[in-house]
KEPA-470937 format. One line per 10 residues: for each residue x, y, z of C-alpha. Coordinates in Angstrom, 2 decimals. Layout:
BEGIN
X/Y/Z | ... $
This chain:
BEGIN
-9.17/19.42/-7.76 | -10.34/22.69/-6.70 | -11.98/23.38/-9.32 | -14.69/20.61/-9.65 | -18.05/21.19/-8.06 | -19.54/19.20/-5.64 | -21.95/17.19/-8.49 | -18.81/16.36/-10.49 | -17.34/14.96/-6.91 | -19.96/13.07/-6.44 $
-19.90/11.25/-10.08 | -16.46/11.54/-9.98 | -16.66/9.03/-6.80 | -19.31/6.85/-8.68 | -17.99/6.29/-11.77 | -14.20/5.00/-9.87 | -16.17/3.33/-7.83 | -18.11/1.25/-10.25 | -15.22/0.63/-12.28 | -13.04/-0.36/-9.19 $
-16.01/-2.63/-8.30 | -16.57/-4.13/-11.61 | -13.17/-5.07/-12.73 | -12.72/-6.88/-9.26 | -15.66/-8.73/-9.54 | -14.96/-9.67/-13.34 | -11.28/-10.64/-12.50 | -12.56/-12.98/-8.96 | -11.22/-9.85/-6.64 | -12.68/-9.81/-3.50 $
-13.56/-6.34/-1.83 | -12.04/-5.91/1.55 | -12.60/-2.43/2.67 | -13.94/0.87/0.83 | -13.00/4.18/2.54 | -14.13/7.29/1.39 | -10.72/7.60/-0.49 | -9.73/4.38/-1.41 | -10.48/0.13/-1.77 | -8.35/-2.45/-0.63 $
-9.02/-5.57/-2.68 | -7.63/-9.17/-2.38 | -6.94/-12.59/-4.23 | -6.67/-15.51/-3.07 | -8.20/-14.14/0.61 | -11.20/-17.03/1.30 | -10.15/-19.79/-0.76 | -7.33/-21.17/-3.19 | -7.01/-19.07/-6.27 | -4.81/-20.49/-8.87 $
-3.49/-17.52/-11.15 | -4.43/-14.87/-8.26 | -1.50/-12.82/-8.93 | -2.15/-12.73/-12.60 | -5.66/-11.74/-11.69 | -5.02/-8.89/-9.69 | -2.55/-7.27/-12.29 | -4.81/-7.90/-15.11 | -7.69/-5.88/-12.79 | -5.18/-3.47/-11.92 $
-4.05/-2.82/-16.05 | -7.58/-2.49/-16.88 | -8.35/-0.31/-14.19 | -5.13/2.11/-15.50 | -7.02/1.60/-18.86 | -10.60/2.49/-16.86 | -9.71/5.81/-14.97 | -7.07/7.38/-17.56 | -10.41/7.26/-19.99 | -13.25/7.99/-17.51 $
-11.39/10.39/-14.83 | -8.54/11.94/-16.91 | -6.76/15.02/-15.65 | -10.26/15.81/-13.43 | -8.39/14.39/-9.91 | -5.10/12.79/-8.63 | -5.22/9.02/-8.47 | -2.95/6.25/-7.57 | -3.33/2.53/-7.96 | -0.42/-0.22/-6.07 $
-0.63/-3.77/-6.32 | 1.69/-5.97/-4.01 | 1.92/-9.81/-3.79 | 2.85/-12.05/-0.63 | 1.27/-13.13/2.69 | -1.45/-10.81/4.46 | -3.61/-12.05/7.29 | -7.35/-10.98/7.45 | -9.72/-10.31/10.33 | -12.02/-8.38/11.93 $
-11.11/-5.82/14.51 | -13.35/-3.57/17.18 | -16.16/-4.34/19.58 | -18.74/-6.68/18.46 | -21.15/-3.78/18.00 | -18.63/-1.86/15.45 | -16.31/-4.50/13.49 | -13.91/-2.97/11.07 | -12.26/-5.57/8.34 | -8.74/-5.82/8.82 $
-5.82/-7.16/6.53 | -2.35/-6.68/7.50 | 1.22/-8.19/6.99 | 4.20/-6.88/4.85 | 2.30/-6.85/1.46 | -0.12/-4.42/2.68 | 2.53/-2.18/4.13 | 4.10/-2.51/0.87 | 1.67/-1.50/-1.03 | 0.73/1.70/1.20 $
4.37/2.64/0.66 | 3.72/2.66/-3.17 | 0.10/4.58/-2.89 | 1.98/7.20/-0.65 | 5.01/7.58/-2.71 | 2.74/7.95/-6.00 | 1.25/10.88/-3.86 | 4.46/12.87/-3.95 $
């Protein structure tokens, strides 16, 4: 929002990211990537997860729960949560490795960030 100064930015981007962070690690998420606007998380990534699906939705109710209390009306935020097959990997040079996960889920649930945009 225009209207917040660069201070309330900053906790702004603190306090989602400690409660993005904390609700995946309490619900066996793994963290995948964290961009400057946004975290792609996974279950079931490095090893059999039974439940993983459940997992991920109860992370992503509390996280609803999380940012409607802590954030509020202060910025525009979406949240999408997809299930299926994704492949992850590392892409780049060996100097500069980016982690990668791709595959219809993913795309799916970019589809549901964007359209929440709207």
């Amino acid at each position: 929002s225009a209207t917040l100064l660069l201070d309330d930015h900053m906790e702004l981007a603190q306090t989602s990211s400690e409660a993005v962070l904390g609700r995946v690690k309490e619900h066996e998420g793994v963290l995948i990537v964290m961009s400057a606007n946004g975290f792609l998380v996974s279950w079931n990534t490095h090893e059999d997860q039974p439940y993983h699906a459940m997992k991920g939705c109860q992370a992503a109710s509390y996280l609803q729960e999380d940012f409607d209390e802590q954030i509020g009306n202060q910025t525009m935020w979406s949240l999408a949560l997809a299930s299926g097959t994704t492949y992850a990997g590392f892409s780049g040079t060996p100097d500069q490795k980016m982690p990668v996960v791709s595959g219809e889920t993913v795309t799916l649930a970019s589809s549901f960030v964007r359209l929440s945009e709207r």
